[in-house]
N, C-alpha and C positions, 0 to 999 in steps of 0.2 A: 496257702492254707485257708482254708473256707473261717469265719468271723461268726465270731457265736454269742449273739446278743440274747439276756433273759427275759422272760416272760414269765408271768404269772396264769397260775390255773382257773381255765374258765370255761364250762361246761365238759364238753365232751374232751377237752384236752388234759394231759397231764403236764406237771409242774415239770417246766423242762426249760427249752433254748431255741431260737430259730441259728438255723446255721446259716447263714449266709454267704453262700459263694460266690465266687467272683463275678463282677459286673459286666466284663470283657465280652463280646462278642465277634465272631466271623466279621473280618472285614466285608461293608456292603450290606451286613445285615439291619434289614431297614426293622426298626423297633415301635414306632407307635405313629399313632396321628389322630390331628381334633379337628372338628369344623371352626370355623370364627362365630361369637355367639348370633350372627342372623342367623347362622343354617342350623337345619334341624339336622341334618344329614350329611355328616363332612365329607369332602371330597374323597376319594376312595384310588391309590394306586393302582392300575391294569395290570401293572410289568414293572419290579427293580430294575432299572438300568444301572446297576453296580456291581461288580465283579471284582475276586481278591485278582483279578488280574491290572484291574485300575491301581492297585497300590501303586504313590509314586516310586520309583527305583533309588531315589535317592531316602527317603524315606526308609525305604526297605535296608538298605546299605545301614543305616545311621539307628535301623532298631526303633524306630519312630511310632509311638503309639497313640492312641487315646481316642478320647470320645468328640465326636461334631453332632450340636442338637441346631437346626435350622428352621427357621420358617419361610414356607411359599405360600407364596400367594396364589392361585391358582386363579384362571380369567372361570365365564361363564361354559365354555367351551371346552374345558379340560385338560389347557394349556398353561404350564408355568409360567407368570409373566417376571416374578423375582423373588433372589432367594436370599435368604438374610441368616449369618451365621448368629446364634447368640450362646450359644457356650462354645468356646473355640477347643482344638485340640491341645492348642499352642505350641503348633508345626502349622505352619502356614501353609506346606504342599500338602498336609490334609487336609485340612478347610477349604480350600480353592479348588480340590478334585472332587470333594464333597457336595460343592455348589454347583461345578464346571456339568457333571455327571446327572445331577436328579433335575435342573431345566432339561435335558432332555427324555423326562418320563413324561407320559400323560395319565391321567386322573378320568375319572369318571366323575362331573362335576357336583358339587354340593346341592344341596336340593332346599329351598326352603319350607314352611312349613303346609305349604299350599302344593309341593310336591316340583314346583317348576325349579329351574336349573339357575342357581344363582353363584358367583363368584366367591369362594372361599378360602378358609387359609388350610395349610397342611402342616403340622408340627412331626419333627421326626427326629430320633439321635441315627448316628451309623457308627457302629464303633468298630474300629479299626487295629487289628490287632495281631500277633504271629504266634500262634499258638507253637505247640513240637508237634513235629507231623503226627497225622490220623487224631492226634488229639483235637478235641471238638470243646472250648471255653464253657465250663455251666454256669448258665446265668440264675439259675432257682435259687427262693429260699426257701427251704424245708423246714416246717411246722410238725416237729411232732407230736402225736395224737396217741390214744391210747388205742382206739380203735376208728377206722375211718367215718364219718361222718354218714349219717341217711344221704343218700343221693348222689354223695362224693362218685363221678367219673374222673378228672382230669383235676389238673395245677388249675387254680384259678387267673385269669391273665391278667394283671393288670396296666396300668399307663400313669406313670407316676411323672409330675413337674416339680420342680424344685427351684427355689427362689435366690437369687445372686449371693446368698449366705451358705446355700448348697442345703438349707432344712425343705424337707416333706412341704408342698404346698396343696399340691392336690392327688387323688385317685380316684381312677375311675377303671371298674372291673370291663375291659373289654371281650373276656369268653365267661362264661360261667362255671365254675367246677362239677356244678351239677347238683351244690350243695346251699342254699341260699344262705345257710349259718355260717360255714367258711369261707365264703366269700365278702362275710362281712368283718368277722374277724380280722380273715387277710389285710383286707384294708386297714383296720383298726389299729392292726398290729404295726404297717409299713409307716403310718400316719407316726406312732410314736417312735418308732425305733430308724428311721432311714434317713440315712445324713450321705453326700456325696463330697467331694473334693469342692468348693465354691466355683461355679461355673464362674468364666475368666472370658467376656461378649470383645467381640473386636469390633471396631468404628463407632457409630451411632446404635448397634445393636443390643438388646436389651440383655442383660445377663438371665438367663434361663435355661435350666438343663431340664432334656426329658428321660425318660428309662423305659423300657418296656424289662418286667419281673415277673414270670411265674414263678408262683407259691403254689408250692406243693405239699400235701399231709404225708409225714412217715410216720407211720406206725411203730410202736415199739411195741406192742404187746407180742411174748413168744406161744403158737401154738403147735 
């Protein structure tokens, strides 16, 4: 059942609720990524090297779920040189397929601010999950509006971090809605209302969860 946090009315929205549904996504689905603060231009994935076919079987057997947020390192060259889990699933054969799998992608390297090719990091969750067949996890929350906003084309994308307590640390819009008002909001709204389970880092790894969230406007007005 989707989670329905309130909101108050502010401009073009009315007094309502964001809904929030579940955060589950497609195994493999790779959800966000940042440069490290030298690059102006974070490293950029070619190709997911992950498949709900990587799930491990044992895994699979045992119903095994959850979220893996990693960081790589990526060289100047567009090679991962190591990958570091920091919100675990807490199933150890998904963290370890999670890592085992994205060293072997390659990156378009991070660029600095002179435009030349410098060595970056890549942040990313994959969450992993078994939906009931043909069903497809939604990960939106839905803002509803009274009428959609000037401009509004699309959910506005965002890249959400979250700090070892599991509270809102950062966002940042990675597609634009097409609306520059709701996508301020959006954020506004994720900033106070978005709590996760406290991410749980294995080894020396820093506790940090990441999320990728479109928000979306639904309209209620009937015409």
């Amino acid at each position: 059942m989707p989670g329905v946090i309130g909101v108050k009315a502010m401009g073009w929205f009315e007094t309502a609720s964001i809904i929030g549904a579940s955060l589950s996504a497609l195994a493999g689905n790779i959800l966000a990524w940042e440069a490290s603060p030298a690059s102006a231009v974070p490293p950029k994935m070619i190709s997911s090297p992950i498949k709900f076919e990587d799930y491990p079987q044992q895994a699979l057997r045992n119903r095994q779920e959850g979220y893996v947020s990693i960081e790589l390192k990526v060289s100047v060259n567009g090679a991962p040189l190591s990958c570091q889990v920091t919100e675990s699933a807490r199933h150890s054969a998904l963290d370890e397929v999670t890592c085992k799998r994205l060293m072997k992608a390659r990156f378009e390297p991070a660029r600095g601010p002179d435009g030349v090719a410098v060595a970056g990091n890549f942040h990313t969750a994959v969450g992993w999950s078994m939906p009931a067949p043909g069903v497809v996890p939604d990960s939106r929350v839905f803002v509803p509006v009274a009428a959609l906003p000037n401009g509004y084309v699309q959910p506005t994308s965002t890249f959400l971090s979250f700090d070892a307590a599991g509270f809102l640390a950062t966002c940042e819009i990675k597609a634009t809605s097409g609306s520059e008002a709701f996508d301020k909001v959006a954020c506004a709204l994720l900033r106070k209302q978005m709590k996760i389970t406290p991410p749980h880092a294995i080894g020396n790894a820093r506790a940090a969860g990441y999320r990728y969230v479109p928000v979306a406007a639904l309209p209620t007005s009937k015409r």
